[in-house]
C-alpha positions in Angstrom: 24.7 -62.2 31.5 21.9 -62.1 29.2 21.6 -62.2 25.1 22.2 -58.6 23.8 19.1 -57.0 23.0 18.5 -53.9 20.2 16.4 -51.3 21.7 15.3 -47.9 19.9 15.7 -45.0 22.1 12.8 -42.1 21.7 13.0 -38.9 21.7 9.7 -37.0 23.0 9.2 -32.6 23.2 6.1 -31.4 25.1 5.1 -28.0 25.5 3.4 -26.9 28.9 3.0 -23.8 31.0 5.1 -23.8 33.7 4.9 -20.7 36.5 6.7 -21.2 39.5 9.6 -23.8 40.7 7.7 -25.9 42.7 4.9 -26.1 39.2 8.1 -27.5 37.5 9.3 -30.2 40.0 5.8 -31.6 39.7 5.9 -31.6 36.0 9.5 -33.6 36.2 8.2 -35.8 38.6 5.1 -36.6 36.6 7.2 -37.4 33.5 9.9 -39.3 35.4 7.2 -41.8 37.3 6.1 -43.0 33.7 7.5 -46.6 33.3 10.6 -46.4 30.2 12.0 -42.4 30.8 14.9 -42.4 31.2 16.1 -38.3 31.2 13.7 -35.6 31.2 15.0 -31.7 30.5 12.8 -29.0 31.6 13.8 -25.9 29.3 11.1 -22.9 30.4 7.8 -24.5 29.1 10.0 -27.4 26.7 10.0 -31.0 27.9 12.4 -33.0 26.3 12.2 -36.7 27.2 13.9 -39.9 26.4 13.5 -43.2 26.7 12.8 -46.8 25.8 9.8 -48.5 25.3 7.4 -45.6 26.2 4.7 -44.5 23.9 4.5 -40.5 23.6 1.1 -39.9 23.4 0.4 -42.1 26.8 2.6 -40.1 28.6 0.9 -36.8 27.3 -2.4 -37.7 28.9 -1.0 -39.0 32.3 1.4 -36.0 32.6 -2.0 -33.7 31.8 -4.1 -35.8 33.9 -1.3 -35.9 37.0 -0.7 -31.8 36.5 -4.1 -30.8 35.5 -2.9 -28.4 32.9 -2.9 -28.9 29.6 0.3 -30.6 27.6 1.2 -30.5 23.7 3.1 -33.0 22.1 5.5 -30.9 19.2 6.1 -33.4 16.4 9.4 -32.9 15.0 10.9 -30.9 12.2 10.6 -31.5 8.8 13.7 -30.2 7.4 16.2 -32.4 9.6 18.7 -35.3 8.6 18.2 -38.0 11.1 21.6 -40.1 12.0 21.6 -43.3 14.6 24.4 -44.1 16.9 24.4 -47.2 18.6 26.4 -47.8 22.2 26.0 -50.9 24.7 25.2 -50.8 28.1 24.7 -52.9 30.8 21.8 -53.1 33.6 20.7 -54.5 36.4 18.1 -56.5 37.4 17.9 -56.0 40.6 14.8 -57.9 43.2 14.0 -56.3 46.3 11.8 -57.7 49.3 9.9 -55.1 50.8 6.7 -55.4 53.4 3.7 -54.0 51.4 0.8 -54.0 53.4 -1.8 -52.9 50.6 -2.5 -51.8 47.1 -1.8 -48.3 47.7 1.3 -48.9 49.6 3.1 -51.2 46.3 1.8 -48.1 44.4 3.3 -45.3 46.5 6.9 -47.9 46.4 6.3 -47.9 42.3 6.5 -44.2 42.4 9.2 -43.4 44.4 11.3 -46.2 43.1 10.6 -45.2 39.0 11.4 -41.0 40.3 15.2 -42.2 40.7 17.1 -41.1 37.6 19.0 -44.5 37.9 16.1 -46.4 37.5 14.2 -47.7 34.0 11.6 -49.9 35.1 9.8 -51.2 38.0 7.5 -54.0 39.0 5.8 -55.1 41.9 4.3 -58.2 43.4 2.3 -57.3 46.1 1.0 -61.2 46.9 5.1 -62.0 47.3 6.3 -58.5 49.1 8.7 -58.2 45.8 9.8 -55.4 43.9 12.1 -55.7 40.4 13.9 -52.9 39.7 15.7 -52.3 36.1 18.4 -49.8 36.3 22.3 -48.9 36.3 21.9 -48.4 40.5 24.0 -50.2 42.8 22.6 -52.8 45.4 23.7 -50.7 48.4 22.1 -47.3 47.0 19.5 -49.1 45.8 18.8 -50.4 49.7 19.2 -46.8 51.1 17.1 -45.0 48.9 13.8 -47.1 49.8 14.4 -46.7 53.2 15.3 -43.1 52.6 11.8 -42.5 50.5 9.5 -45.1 52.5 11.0 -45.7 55.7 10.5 -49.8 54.6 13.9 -52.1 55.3 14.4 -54.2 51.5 16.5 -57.1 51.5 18.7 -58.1 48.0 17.3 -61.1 47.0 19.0 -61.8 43.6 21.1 -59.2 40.9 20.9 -60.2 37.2 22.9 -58.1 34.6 21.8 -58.2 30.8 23.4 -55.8 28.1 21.7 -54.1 25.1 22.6 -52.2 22.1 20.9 -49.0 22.1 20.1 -47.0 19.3 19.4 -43.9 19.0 18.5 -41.9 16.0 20.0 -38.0 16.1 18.2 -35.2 14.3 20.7 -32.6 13.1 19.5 -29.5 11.8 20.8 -27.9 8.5 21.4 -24.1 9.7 21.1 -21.3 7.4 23.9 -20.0 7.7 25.5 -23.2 6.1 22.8 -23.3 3.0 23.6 -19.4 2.2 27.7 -20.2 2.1 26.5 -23.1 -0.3 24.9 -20.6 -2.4 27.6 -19.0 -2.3 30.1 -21.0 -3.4 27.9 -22.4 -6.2 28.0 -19.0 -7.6 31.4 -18.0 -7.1 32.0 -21.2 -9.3 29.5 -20.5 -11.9 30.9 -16.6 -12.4 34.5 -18.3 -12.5 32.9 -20.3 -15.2 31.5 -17.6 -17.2 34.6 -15.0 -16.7 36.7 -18.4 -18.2 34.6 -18.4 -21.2 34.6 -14.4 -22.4 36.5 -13.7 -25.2 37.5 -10.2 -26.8 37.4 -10.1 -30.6 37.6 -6.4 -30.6 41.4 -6.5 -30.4 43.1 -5.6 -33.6 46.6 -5.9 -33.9 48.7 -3.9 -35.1 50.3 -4.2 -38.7 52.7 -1.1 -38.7 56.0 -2.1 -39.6 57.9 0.1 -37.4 55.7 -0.9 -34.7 57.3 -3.0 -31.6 55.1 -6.2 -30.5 53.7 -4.9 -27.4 51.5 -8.0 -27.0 54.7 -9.4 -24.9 55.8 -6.3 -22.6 58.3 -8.5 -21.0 60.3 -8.5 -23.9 61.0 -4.7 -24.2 61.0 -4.1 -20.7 57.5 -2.3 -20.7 55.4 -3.2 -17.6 52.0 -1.1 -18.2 49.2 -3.0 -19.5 47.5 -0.3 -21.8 49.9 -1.2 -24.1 49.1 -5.3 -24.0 46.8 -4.6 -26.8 46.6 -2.3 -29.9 43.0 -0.9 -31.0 44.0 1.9 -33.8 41.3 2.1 -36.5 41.6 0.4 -39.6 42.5 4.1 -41.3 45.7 3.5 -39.9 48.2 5.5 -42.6 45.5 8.1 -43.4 45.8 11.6 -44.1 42.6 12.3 -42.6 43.0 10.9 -39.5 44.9 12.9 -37.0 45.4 10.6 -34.7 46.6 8.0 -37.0 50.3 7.1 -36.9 52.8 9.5 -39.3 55.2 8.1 -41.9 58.9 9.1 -42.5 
């Protein structure tokens, strides 16, 4: 087993016009043949593709060159919080020997073998009749699937395994939702604040002597809070006043 490699996995969205079923395997297939994708998601006229080692703009001209329609690369959000998660994983080396006869036949072998969702990376010696093939396939698939696609017999040379560390960088999304409740709660704690901090100086106590301390209700068995507080005017034994309190 090889040394264990770091290798950064990208992320790539494209936008083009897709308008029947058969328009949209063509598309896939264009965007899986490039040499580094991995995984490509067709979502109406999104493309989301990943892999490693592949530059995005590259694969935006031979994807519009291969379709003949126009592709746009969407750059990516601005108000995201990027996280990377790294995982190992092993692959295969795998070398093939397959008759190719000419130029265009090693191509038409390149295609077919870099369309298998299993496989990374492909290379091809024509001079040697070789093909190396990068990938999490087995040997035995690996054998029927060119026969399958080319109707050529390969024969396993030699399997090398190597294992990397990918790492891949995650973009998650702050939804608004979650920045309103925030809001929220900052101002449910800064009214708690305030509420803390009022105070009532217009509470006068009162100072009659035959008056019972109503400032303590659970003391005289009195439960109803009008009388927590008492707010008679300062005429309190006044004649003129009617409603101020009699004396015996």
């Amino acid at each position: 087993m090889g040394e264990t490699k770091a290798e950064q996995l990208v992320t790539a969205v494209y936008k083009v016009h897709v308008h029947c079923k058969q328009c949209a395997n063509t598309i896939v297939t264009q965007f899986t043949q490039f040499p580094g994708v991995r995984e490509v998601k067709l979502d109406g006229g999104k493309v989301t593709v990943k892999g490693i080692g592949f530059d995005a703009e590259k694969l935006r001209k031979k994807v519009e060159k291969g379709c003949r329609r126009r592709v746009e690369l969407v750059p990516p959000p601005k108000d995201i919080v990027t996280e990377v998660k790294s995982k190992k994983e092993e692959l295969k080396i795998i070398t093939v020997r397959v008759p190719l006869h000419c130029a265009e036949c090693a191509a038409r072998v390149k295609e077919v073998l870099l369309e298998h969702k299993s496989i990374y990376a492909a290379k091809i010696d024509l001079g040697k009749n070789l093909c190396v093939v990068e990938g999490v396939i087995e040997e035995k698939k690996l054998f029927e699937y060119i026969y399958h696609r080319t109707r050529k017999y390969g024969f396993i040379e030699k399997v090398e395994k190597k294992e990397i560390i990918v790492e891949e960088k995650v973009e998650v999304k702050k939804k608004e939702a979650e920045k309103k409740k925030e809001g929220e709660k900052k101002e449910e704690v800064k009214v708690k604040e305030k509420v803390k901090e009022v105070v009532a100086p217009y509470f006068i106590p009162c100072t009659h002597p035959h008056f019972i301390d109503y400032s303590h209700p659970e003391l005289h068995g009195f439960k109803d809070t009008v009388f927590l507080h008492c707010s008679h005017s300062n005429q309190f034994l006044s004649n003129e006043n009617p409603e101020a309190c009699s004396v015996m």
